[in-house]
Backbone as ProteinMPNN parsed JSONL, in Angstrom:
{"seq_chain_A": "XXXXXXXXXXXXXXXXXXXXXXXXXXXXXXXXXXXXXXXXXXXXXXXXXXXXXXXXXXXXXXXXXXXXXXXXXXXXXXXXXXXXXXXXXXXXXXXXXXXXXXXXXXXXXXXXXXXXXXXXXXXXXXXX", "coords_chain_A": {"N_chain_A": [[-34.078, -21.296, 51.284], [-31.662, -19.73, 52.121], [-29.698, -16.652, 51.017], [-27.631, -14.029, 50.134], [-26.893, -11.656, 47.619], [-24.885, -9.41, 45.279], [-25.838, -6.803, 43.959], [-26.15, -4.672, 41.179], [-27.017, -1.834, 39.215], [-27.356, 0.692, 36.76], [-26.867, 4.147, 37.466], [-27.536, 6.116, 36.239], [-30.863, 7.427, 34.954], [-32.717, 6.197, 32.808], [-31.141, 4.631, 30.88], [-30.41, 1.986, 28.202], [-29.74, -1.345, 27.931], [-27.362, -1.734, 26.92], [-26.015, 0.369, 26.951], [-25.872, 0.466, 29.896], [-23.638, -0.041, 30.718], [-21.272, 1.275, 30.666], [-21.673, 3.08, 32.311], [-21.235, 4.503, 36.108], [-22.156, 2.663, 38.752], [-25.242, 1.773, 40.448], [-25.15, -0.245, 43.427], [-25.617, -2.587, 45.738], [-27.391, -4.701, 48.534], [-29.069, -7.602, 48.102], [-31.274, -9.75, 50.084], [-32.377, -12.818, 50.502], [-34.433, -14.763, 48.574], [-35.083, -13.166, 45.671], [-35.933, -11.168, 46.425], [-36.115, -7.716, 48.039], [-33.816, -5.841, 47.765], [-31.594, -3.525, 49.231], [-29.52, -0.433, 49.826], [-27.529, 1.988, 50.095], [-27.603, 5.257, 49.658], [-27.128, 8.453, 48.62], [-29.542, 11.227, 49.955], [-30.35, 13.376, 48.853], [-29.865, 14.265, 45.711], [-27.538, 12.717, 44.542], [-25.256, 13.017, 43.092], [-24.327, 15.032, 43.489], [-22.119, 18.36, 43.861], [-21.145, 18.799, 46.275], [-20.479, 15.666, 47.143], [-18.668, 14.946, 45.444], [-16.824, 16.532, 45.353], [-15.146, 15.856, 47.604], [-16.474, 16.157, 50.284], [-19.366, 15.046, 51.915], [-23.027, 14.023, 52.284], [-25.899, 13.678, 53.719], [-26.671, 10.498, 54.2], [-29.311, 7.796, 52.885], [-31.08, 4.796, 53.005], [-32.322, 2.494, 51.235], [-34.515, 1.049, 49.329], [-35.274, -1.686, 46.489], [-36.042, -3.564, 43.607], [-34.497, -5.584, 42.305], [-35.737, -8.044, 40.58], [-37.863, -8.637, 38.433], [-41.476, -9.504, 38.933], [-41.426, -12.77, 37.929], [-39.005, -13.423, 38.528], [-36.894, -13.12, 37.033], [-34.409, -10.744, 36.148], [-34.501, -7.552, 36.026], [-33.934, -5.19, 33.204], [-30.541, -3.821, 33.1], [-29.23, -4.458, 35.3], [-27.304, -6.4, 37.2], [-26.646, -9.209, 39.026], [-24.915, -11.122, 41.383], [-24.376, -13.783, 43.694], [-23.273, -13.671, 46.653], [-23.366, -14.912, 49.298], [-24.578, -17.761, 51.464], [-25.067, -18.127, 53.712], [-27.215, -18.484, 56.246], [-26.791, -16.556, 59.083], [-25.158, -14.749, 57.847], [-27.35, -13.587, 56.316], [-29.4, -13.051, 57.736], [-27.842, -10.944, 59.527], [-27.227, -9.01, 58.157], [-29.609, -7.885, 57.142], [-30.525, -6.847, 59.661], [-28.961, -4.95, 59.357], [-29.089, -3.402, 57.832], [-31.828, -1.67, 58.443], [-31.401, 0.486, 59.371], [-29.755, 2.958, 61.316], [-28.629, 5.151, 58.688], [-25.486, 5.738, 57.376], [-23.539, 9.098, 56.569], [-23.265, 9.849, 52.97], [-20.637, 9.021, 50.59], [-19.095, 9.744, 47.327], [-16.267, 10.076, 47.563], [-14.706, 9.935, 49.662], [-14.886, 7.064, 51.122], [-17.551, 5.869, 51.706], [-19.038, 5.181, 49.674], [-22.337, 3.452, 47.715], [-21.721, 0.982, 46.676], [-19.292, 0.93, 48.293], [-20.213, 0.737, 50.829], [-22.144, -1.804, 50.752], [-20.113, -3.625, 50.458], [-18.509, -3.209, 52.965], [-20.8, -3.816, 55.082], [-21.006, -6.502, 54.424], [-18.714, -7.8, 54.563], [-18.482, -7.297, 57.263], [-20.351, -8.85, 58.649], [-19.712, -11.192, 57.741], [-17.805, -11.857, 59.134], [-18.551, -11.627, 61.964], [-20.272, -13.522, 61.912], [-18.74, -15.849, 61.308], [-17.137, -16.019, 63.916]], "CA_chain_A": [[-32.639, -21.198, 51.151], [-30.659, -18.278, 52.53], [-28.981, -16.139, 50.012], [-27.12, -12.311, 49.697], [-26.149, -11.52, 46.074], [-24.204, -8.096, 45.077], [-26.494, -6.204, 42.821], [-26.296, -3.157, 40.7], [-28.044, -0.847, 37.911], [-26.977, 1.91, 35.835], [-27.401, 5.276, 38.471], [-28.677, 7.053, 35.159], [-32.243, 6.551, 35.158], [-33.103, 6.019, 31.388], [-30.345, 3.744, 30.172], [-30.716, 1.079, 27.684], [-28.838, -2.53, 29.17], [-26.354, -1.692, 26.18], [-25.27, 1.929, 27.682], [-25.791, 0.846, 31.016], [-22.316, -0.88, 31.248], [-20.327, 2.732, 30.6], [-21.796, 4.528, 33.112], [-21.29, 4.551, 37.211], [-23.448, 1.892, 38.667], [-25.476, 1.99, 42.205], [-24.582, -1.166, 44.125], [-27.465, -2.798, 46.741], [-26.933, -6.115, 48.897], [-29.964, -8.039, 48.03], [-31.354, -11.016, 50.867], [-33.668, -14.096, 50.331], [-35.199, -15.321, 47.362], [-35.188, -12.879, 44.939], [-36.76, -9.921, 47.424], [-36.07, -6.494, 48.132], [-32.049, -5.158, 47.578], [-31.51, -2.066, 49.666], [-28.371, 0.173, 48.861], [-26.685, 3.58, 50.723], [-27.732, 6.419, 48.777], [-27.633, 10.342, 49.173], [-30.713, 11.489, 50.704], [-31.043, 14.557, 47.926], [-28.907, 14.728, 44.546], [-26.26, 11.204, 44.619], [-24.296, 12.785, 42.412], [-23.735, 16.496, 43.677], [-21.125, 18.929, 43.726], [-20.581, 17.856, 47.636], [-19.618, 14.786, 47.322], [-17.166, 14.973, 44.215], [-15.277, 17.165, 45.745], [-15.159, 15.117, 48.872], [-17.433, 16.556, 50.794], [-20.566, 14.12, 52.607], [-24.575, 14.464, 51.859], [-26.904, 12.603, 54.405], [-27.193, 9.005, 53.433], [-30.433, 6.872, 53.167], [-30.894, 3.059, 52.84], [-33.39, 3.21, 49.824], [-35.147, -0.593, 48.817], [-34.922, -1.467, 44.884], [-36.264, -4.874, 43.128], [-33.603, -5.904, 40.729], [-36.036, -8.669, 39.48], [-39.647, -8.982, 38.119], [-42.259, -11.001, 39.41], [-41.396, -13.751, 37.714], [-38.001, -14.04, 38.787], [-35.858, -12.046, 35.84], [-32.995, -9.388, 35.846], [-34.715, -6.524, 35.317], [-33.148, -4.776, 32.654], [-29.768, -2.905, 33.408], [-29.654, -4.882, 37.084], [-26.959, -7.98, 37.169], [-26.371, -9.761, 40.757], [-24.124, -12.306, 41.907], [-24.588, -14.525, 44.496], [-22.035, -13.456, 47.954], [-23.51, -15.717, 50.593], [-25.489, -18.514, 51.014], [-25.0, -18.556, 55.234], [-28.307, -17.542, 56.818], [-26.504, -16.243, 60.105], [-24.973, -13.306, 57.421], [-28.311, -12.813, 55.547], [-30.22, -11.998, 59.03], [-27.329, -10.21, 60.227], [-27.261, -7.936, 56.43], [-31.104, -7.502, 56.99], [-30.306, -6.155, 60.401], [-28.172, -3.458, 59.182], [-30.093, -2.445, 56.261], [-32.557, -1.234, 58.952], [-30.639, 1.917, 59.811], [-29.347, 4.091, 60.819], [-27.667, 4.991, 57.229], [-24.042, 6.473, 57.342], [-22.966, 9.877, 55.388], [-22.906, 9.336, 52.241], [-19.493, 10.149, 49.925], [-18.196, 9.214, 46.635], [-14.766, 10.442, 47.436], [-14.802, 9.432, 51.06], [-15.427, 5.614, 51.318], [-18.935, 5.84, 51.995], [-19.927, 5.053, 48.488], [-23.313, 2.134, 47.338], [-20.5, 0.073, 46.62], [-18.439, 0.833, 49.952], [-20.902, 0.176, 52.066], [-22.074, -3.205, 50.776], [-19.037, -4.537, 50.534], [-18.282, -3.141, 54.535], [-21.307, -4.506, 55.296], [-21.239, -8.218, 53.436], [-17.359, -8.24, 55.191], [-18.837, -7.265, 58.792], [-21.551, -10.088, 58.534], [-19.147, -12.094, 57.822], [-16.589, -11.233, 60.276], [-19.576, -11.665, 62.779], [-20.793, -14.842, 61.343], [-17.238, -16.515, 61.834], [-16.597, -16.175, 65.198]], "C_chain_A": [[-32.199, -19.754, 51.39], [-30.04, -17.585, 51.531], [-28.99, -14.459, 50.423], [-26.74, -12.403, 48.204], [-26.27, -9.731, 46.504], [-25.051, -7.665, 44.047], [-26.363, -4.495, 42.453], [-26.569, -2.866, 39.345], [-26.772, 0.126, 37.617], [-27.621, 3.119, 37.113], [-28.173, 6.096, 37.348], [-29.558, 6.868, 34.942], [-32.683, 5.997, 33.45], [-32.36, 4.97, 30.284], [-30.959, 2.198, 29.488], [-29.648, -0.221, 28.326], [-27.699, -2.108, 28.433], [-25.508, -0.707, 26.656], [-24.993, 1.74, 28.625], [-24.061, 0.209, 31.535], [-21.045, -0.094, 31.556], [-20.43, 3.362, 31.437], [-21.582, 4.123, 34.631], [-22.527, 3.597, 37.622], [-24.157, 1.744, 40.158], [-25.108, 0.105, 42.308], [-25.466, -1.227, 45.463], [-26.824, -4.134, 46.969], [-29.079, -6.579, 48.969], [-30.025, -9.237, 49.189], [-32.755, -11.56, 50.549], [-33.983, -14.387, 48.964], [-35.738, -14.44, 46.402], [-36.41, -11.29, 45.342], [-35.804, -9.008, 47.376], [-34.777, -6.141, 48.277], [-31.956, -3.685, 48.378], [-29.146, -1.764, 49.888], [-28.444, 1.534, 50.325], [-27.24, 4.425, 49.084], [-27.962, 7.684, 49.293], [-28.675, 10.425, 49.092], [-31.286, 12.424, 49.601], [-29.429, 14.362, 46.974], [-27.33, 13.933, 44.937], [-25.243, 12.395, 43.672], [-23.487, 14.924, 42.418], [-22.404, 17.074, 44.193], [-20.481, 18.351, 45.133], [-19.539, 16.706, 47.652], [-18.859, 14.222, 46.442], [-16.255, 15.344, 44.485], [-14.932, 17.127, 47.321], [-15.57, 15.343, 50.567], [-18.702, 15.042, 50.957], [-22.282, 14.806, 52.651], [-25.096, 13.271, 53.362], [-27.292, 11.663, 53.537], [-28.767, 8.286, 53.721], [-30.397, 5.498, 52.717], [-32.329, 3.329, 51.746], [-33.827, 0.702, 49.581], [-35.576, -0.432, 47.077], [-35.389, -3.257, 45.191], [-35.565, -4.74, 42.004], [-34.211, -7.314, 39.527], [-37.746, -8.409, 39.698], [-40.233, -9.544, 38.581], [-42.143, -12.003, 39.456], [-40.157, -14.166, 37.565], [-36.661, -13.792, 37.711], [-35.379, -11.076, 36.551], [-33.912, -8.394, 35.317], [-34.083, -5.385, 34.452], [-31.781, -3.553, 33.099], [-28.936, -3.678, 34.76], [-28.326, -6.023, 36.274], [-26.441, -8.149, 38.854], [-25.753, -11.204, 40.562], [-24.407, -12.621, 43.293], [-23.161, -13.773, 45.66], [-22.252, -14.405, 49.132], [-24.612, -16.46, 50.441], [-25.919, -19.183, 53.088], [-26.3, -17.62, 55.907], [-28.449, -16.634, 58.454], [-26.33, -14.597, 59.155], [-26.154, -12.763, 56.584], [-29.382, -12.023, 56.716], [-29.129, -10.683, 59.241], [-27.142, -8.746, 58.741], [-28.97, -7.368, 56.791], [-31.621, -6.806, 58.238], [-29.892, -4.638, 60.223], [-28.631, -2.584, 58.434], [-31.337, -1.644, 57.323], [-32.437, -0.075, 59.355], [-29.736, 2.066, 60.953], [-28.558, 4.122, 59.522], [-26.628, 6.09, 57.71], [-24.228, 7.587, 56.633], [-23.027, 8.979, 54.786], [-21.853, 10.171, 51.39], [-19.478, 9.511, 49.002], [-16.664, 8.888, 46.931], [-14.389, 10.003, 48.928], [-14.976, 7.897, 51.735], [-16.624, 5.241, 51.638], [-19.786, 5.932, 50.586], [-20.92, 4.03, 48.884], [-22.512, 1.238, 47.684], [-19.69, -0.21, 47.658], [-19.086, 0.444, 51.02], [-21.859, -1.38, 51.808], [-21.279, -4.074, 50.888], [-18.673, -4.396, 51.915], [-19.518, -3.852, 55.19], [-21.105, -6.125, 55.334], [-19.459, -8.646, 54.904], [-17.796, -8.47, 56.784], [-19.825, -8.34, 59.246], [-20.913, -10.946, 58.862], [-18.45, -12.725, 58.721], [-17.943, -12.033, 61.632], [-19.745, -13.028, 62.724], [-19.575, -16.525, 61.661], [-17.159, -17.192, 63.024], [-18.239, -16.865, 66.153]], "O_chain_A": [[-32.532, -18.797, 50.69], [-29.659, -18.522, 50.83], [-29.937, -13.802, 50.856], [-26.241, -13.448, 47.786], [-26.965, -9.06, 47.267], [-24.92, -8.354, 43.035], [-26.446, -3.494, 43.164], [-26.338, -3.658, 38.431], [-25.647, 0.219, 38.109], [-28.735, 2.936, 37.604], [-29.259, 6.64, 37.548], [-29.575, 5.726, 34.483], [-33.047, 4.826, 33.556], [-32.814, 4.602, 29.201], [-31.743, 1.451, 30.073], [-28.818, 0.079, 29.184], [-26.729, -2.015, 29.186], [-24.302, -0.926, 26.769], [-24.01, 2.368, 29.02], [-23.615, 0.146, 32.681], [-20.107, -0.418, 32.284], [-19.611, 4.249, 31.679], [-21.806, 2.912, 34.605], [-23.626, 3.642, 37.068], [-23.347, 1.576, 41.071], [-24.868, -0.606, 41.333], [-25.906, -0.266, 46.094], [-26.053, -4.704, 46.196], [-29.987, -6.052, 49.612], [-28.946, -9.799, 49.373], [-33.839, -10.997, 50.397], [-33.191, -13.759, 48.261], [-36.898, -14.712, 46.091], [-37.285, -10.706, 44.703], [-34.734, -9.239, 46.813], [-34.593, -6.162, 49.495], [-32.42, -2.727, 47.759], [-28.132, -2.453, 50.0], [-29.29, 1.748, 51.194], [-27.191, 4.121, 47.892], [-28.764, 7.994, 50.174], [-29.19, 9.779, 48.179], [-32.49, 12.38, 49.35], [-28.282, 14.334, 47.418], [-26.33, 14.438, 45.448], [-24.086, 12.194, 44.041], [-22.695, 15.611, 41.773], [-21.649, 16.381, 44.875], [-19.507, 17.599, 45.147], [-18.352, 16.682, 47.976], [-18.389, 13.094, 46.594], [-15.112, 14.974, 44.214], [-14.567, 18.052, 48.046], [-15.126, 14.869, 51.613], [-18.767, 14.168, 50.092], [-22.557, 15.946, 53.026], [-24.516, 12.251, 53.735], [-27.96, 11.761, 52.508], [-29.245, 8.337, 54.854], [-29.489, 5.186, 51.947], [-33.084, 4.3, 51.686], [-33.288, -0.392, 49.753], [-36.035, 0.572, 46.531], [-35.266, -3.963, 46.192], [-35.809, -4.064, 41.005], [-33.762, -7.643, 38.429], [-38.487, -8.134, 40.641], [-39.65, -10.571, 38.93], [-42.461, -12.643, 40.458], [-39.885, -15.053, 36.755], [-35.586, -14.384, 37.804], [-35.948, -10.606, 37.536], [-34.102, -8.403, 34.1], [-33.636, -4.487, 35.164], [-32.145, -2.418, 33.406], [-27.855, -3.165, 35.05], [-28.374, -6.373, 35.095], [-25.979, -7.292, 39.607], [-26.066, -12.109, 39.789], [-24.68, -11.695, 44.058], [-22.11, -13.428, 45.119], [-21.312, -14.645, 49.891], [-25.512, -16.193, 49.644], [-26.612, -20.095, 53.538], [-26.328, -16.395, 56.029], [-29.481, -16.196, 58.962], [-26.962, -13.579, 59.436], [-26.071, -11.616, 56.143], [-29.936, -10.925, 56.658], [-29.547, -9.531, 59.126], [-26.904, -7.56, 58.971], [-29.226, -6.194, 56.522], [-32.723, -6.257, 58.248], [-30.3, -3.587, 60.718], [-28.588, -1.354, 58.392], [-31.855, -0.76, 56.642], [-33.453, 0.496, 59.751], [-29.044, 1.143, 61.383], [-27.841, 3.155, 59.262], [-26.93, 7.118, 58.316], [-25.148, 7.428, 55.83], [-22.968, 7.797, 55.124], [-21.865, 11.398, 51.291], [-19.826, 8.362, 49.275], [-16.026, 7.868, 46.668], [-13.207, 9.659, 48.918], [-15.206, 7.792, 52.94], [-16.732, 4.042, 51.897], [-20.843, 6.535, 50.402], [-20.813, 3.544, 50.01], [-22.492, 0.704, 48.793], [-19.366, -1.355, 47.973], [-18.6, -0.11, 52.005], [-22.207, -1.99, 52.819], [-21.521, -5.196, 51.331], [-18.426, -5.504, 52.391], [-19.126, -4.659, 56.033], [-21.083, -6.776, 56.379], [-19.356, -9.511, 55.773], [-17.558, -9.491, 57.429], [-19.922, -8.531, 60.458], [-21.091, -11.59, 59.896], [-18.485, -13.917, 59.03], [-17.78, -13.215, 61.932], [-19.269, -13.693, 63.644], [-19.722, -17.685, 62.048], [-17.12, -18.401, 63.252], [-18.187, -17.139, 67.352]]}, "name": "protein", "num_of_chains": 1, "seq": "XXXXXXXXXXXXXXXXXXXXXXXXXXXXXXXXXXXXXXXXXXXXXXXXXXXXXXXXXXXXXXXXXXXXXXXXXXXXXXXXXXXXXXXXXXXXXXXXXXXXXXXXXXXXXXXXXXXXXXXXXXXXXXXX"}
C-alpha cells in the first residue's frame, strides 16, 4: 500500500514527549510502510543567527525513522497520513533525492515549507 504521512519531532534533541509539544518542531515527509522520513535541514547549525534574521544556510535532505522496528511512534515523533496515491509517493521519493534548496526559517524555505511545497507539487503533478 502506498502511503506519505507528515511527520515531526521536537528540533531539541533531549526532550521528553511532554516538553516536546512547546518547542519548534522539524517536519519530514515520510513514504511507504513505515520507512525512512527525510526532511530540509541546514547543513551546519538549523537554528543560527543567519537564518533568524532572514538570512539562508545551505540546506540538506537528512533521513530520520519516526518509528521503531516494530512499527511505534518513536517518542516525541507524531505523523499523519497525507496521501495514499502511489503516483505522489514515487514522485515525493524523487524529490527527496536532491538537490536540497537554501535553507531559511524566515524565508519560506523552512522543514515545514518544504514538505508541504513538495506534498502540493506531487500532487499538482499527480492530477494532471
Amino acid at each position: 500500500m502506498s502511503r506519505v504521512e507528515f511527520c515531526s519531532r521536537p528540533m531539541r534533541g533531549s526532550l521528553t514527549p511532554d516538553d516536546a509539544r512547546d518547542w519548534p518542531r522539524h517536519v519530514s515527509l515520510l513514504t511507504g510502510q513505515r520507512g525512512s522520513a527525510i526532511g530540509l535541514a541546514a547543513k551546519v547549525n538549523h537554528l543560527g543567527a543567519l537564518t533568524l534574521l532572514g538570512g539562508s544556510t545551505e540546506g540538506q535532505l537528512s533521513k530520520e525513522r519516526p518509528y521503531d522496528g516494530n512499527g511505534h511512534l518513536r517518542p516525541g515523533y507524531t505523523c499523519e497520513l497525507a496521501s495514499q496515491d502511489p503516483c505522489v509517493e514515487r514522485c515525493v521519493r524523487e524529490r527527496s533525492k536532491g538537490p536540497a534548496p537554501r535553507y531559511s526559517i524566515s524565508n519560506g524555505n523552512s522543514c515545514a515549507a518544504w514538505a508541504k511545497k513538495t506534498l502540493q507539487e506531487c500532487e499538482k503533478r499527480c492530477a494532471g
